[in-house]
Backbone bond lengths (Angstrom), bond angles and torsions (degrees), N, CA, C in turn:
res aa  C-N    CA-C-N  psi(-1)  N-CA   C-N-CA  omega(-1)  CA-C   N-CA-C  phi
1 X - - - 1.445 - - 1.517 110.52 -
2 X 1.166 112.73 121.68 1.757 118.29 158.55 1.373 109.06 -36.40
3 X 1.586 110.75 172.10 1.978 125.35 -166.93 1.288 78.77 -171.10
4 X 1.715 99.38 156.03 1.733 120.26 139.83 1.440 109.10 -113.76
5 X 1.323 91.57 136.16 2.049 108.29 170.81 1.094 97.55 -123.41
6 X 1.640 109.37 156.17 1.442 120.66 160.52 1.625 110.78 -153.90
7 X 1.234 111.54 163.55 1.382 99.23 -179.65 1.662 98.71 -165.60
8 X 1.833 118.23 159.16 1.176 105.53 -136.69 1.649 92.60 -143.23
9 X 1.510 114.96 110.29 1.132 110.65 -172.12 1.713 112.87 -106.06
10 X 1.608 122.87 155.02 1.612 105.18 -165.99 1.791 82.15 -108.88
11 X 1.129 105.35 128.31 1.599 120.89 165.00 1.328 116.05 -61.66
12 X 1.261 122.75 -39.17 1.618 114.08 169.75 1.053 134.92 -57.17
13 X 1.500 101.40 -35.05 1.454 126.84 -166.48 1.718 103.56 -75.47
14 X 1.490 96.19 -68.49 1.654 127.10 169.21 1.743 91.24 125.13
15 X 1.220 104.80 15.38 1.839 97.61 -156.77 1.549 90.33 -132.48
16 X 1.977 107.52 137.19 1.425 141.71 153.65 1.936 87.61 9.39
17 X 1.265 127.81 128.25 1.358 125.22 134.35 1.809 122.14 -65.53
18 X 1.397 119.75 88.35 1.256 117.15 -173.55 0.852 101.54 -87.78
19 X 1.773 134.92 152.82 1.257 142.55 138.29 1.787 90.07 123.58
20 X 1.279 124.96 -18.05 1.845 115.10 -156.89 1.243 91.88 -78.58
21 X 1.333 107.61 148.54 1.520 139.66 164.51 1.410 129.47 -75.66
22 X 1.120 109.12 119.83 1.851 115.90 -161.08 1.305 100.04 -118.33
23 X 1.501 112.42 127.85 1.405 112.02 162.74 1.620 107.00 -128.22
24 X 1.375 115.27 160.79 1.414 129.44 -161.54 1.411 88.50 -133.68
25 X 1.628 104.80 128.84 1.313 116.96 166.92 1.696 113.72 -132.06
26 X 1.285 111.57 148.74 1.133 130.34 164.05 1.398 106.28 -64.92
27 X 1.294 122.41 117.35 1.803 120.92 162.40 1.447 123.48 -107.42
28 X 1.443 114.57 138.54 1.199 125.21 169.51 1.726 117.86 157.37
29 X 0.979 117.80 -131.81 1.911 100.26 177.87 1.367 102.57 -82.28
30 X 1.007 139.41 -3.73 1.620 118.60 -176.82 1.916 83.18 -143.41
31 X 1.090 113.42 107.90 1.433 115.50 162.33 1.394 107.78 -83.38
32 X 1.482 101.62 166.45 1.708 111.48 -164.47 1.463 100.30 -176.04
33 X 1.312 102.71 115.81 1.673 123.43 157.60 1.127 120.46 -37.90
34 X 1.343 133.49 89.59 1.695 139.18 178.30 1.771 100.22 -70.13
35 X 0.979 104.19 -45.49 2.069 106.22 -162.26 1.475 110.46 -173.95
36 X 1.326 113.09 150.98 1.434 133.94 -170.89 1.509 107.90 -141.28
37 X 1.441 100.36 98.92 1.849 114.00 -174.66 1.564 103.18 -124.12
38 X 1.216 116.35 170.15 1.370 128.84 -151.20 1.816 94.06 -143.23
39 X 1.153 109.15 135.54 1.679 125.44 178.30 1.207 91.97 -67.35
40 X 1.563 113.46 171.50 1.702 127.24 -171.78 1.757 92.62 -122.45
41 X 1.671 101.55 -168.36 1.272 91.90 150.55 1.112 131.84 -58.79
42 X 1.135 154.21 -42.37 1.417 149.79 -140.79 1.508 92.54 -108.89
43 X 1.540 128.79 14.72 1.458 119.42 -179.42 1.378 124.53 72.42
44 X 1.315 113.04 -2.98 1.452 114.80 166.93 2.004 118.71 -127.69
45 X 1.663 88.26 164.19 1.518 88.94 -163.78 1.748 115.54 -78.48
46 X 0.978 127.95 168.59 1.891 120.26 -157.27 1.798 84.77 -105.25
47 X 1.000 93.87 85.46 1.817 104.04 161.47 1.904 108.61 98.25
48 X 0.692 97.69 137.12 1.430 112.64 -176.66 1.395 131.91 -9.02
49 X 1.559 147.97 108.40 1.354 140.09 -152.72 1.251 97.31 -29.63
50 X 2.166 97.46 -57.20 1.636 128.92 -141.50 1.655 115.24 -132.76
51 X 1.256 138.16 151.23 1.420 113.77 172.40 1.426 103.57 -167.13
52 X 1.122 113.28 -167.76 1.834 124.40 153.87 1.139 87.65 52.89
53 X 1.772 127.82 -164.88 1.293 146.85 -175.45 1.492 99.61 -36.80
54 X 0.835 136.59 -85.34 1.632 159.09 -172.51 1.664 97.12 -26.66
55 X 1.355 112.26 -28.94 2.168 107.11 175.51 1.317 111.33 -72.63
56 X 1.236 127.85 73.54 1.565 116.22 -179.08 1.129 121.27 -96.00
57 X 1.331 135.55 -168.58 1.468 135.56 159.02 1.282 117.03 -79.06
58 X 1.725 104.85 130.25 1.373 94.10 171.98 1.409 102.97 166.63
59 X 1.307 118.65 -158.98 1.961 114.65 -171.82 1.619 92.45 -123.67
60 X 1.576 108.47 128.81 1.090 107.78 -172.53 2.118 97.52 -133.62
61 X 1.481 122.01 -179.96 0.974 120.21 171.25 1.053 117.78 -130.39
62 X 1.155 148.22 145.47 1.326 146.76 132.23 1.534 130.93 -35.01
63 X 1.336 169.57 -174.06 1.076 167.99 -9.24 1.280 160.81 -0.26
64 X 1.893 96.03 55.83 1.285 101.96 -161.74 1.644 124.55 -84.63
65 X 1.075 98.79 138.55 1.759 96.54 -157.74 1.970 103.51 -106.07
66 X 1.221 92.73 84.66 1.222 126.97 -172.15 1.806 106.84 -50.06
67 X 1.485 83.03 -91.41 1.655 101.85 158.34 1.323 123.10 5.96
68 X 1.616 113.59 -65.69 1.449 120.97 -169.58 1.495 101.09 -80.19
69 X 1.499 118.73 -48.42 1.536 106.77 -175.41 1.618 111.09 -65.67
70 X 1.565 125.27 -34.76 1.385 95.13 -177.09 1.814 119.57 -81.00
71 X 1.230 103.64 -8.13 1.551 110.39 165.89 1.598 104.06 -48.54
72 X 1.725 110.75 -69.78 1.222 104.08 -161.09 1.359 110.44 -86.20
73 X 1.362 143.44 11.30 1.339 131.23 149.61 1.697 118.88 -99.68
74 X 1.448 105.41 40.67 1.023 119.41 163.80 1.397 133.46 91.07
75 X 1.500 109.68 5.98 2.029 107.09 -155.75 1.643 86.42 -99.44
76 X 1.150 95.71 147.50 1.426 123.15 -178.76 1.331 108.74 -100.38
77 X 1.943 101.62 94.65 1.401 129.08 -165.01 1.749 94.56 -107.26
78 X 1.511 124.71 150.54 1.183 129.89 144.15 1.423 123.01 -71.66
79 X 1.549 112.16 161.64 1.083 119.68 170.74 1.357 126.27 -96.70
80 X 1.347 139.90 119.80 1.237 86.35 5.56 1.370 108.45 -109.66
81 X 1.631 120.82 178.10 1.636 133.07 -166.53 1.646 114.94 -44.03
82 X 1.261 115.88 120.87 1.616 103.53 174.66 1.394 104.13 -66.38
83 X 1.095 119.74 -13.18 2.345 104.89 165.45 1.974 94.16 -134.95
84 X 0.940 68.02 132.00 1.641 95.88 -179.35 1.566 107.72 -113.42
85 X 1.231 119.64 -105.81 1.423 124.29 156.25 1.378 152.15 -107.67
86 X 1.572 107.46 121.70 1.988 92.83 -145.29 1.340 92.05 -95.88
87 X 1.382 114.64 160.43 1.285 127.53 -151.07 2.086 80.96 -126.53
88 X 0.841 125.44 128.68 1.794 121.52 150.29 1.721 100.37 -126.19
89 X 1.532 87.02 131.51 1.587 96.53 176.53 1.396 119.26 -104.05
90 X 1.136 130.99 122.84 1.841 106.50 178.76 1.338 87.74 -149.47
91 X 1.844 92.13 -179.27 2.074 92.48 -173.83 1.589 85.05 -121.08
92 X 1.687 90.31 -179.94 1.647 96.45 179.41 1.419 88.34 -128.24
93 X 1.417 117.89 118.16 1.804 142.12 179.47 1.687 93.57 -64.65
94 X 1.579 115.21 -45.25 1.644 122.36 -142.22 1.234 103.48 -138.40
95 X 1.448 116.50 92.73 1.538 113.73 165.45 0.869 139.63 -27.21
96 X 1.926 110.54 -52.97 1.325 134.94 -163.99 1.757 101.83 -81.80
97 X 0.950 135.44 -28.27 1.695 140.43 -161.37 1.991 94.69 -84.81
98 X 1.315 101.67 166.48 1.215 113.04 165.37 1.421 136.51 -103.27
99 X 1.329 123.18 116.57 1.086 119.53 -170.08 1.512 118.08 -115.17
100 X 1.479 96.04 141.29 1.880 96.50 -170.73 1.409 104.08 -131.29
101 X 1.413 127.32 144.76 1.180 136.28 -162.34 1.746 103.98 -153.66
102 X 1.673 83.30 88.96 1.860 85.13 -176.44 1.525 95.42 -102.36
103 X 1.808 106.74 162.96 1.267 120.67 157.40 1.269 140.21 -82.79
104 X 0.910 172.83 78.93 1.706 142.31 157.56 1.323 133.57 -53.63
105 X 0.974 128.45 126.87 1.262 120.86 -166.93 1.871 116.17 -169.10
106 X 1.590 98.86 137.93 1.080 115.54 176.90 1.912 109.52 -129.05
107 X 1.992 88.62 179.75 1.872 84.58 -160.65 1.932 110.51 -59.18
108 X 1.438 125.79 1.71 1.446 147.23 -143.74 1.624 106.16 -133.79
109 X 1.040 95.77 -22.37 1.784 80.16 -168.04 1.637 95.72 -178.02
110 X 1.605 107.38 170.80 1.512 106.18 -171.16 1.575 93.03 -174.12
111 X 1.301 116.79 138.38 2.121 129.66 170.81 1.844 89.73 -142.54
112 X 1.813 71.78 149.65 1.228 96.04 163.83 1.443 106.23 -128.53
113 X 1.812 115.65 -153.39 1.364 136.32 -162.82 1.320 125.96 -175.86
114 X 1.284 142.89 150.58 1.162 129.56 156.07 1.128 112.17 -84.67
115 X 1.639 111.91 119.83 1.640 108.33 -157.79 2.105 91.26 -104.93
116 X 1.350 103.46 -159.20 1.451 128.54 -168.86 1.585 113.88 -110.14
């Protein structure tokens, strides 16, 4: 069975984004909150965003809520934050395959990838 992972590293730091807040949304005319998980130490979440029945095809988002973690690990952001909350949108073609959608990100700028 296919999964989504993601995991969220701070470029300034060079170190795991721990503590940030991830939300997964369903996209399209009626959006909808699938799940709300939280990075570990190592910056990623303890088992799969998404999986089993519930991995389907379709366009989904990310919601990484940037903003709050670099506040509270200290970076000296204005008000208000030039990244607040990043949104990545992508679809899933293939149920069955694995898909990973990590961050990088600092208080200035942020890429992702379809990772492994």
């Amino acid at each position: 069975m296919g999964r989504l992972t993601t995991h969220v590293l701070d470029t300034t730091t060079g170190l795991p984004a721990r503590g940030l807040v991830v939300e997964l949304w369903s996209a399209g005319p009626a959006p909808a909150l699938i799940r709300t998980v939280t990075t570990n130490d190592d910056g990623r979440i303890d088992g799969p965003v998404l999986e089993g029945d519930a991995f389907r095809a379709g366009v989904y988002e990310l919601r990484f809520h940037a903003g709050d973690y670099l506040r509270a690990s200290g970076a000296a952001l204005p008000e208000p934050a030039f990244l607040d909350v990043i949104p990545i949108r992508f679809g899933i073609a293939d149920p069955s395959r694995h898909y990973h959608v990590p961050l990088l990100v600092s208080p200035y700028g942020y890429s992702t990838y379809r990772g492994s």
